[in-house]
C-alpha positions as CSV (number, residue, x, y, z in Angstrom):
1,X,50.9,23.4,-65.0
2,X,50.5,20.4,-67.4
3,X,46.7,19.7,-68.4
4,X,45.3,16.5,-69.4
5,X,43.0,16.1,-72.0
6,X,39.8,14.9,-71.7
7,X,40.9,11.3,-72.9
8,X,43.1,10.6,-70.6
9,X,41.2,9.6,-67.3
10,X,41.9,10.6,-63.7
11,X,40.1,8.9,-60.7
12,X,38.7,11.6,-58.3
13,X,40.6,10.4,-55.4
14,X,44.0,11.5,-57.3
15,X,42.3,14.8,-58.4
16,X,41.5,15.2,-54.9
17,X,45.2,14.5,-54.0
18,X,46.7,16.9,-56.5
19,X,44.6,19.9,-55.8
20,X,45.9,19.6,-52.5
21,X,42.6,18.7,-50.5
22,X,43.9,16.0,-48.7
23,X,47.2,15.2,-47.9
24,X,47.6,11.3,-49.3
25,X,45.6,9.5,-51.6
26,X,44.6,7.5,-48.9
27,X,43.1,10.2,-46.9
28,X,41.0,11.8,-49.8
29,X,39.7,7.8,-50.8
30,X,38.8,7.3,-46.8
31,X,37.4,10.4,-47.3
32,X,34.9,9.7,-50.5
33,X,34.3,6.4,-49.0
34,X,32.9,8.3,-46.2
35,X,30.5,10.4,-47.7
36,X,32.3,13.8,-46.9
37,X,33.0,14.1,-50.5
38,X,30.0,14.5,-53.4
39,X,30.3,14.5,-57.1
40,X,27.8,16.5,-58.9
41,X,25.5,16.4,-55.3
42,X,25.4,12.7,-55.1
43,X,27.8,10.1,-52.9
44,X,30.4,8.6,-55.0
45,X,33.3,6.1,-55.5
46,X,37.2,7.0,-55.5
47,X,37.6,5.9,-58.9
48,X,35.1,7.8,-60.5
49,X,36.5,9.5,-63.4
50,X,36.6,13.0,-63.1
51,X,35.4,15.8,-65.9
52,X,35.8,19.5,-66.4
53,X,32.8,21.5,-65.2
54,X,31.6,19.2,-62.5
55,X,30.8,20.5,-58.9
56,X,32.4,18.7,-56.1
57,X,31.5,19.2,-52.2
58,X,34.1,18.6,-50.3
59,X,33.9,18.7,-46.2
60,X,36.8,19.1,-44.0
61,X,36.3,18.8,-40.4
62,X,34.1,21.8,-39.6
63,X,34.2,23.1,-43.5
64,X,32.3,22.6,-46.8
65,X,33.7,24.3,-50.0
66,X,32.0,23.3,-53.0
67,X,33.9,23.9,-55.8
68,X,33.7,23.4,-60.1
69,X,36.5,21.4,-62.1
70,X,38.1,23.5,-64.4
71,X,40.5,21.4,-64.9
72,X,42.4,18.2,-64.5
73,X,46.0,17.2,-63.5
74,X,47.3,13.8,-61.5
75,X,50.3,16.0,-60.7
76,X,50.9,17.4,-57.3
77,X,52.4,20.8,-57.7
78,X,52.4,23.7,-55.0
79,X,49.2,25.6,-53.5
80,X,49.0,28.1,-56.5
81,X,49.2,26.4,-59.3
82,X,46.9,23.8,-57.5
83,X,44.7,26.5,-56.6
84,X,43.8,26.8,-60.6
85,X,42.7,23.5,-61.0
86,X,39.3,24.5,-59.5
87,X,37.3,27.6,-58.3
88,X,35.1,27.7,-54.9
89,X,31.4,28.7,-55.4
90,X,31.0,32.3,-54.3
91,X,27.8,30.9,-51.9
92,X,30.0,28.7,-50.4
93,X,32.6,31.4,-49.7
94,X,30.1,33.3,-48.3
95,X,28.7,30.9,-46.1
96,X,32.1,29.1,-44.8
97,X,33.1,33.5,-44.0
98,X,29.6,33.3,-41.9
99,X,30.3,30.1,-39.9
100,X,33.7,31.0,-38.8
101,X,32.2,34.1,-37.5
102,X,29.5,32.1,-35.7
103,X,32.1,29.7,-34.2
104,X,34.0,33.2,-33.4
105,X,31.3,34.1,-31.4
106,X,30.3,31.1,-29.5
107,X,33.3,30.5,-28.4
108,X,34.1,34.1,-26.8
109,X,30.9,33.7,-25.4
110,X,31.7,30.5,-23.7
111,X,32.6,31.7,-20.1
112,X,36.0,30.7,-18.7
113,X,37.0,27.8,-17.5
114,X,35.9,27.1,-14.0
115,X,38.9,26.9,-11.9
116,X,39.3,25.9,-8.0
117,X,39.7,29.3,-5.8
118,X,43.5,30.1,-4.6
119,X,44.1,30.4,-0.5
120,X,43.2,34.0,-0.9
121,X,39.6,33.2,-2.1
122,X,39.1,30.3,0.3
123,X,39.5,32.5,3.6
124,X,37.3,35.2,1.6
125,X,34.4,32.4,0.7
126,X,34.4,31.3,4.6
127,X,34.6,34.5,5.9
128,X,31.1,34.9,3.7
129,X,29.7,31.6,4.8
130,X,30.5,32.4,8.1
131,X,28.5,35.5,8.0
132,X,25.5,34.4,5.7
133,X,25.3,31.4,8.6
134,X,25.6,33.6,11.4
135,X,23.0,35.9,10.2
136,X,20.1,32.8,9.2
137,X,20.5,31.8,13.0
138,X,19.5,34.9,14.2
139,X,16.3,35.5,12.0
């Protein structure tokens, strides 16, 4: 993996790009613009220039990994070798493994679907009316 030194200067967009947090350059600028990316816990701009040791926040859809630079590359290269450009917080770790096992959770505690009853339960549901109505007549 080439490293650049610290003169040569790389827009956080491209980092963004390169360590293979956004597909496009495009998506990771859209995405800064938006405000689901922070540099050094503040709301940036995609050409601000990035250095080693910062902390970026970066949120993907139902994610946040905060993570510090340790170093910088405009080159795209696979998942591992972009993997070692930076290094997730281990509170963030900790607290992205707790959310997915609170989304876990909520949804299999989400009951099922309501779905419209099949001939079968029809007859047995007016059967049961039929007796509930019969019965309230009487009293």
């Amino acid at each position: 993996m080439q490293k650049i030194d610290q003169t040569d200067k790389i827009r956080l967009d491209k980092w963004l790009w390169a360590a293979r947090f956004f597909k496009t350059r495009a998506l990771s600028k859209k995405a800064i613009e938006g405000g689901k990316v922070h540099y050094n816990d503040a709301r940036t701009k995609p050409g601000k220039i990035m250095e080693l040791n910062s902390h970026i926040t970066v949120r993907q859809g139902l994610i946040e990994k905060k993570v510090v630079v340790l170093a910088i590359s405009d080159k795209r290269r696979g998942a591992p070798e972009a993997a070692l450009l930076y290094n997730e917080t281990e509170e963030s770790i900790i607290k992205r493994e707790q959310e997915a096992v609170t989304r876990k959770q909520l949804i299999s505690a989400q009951m099922p679907p309501a779905r419209r009853p099949n001939k079968k339960q029809r007859r047995q549901i007016h059967r049961f009316e039929n007796i509930n109505n019969a019965s309230d007549t009487q009293d």
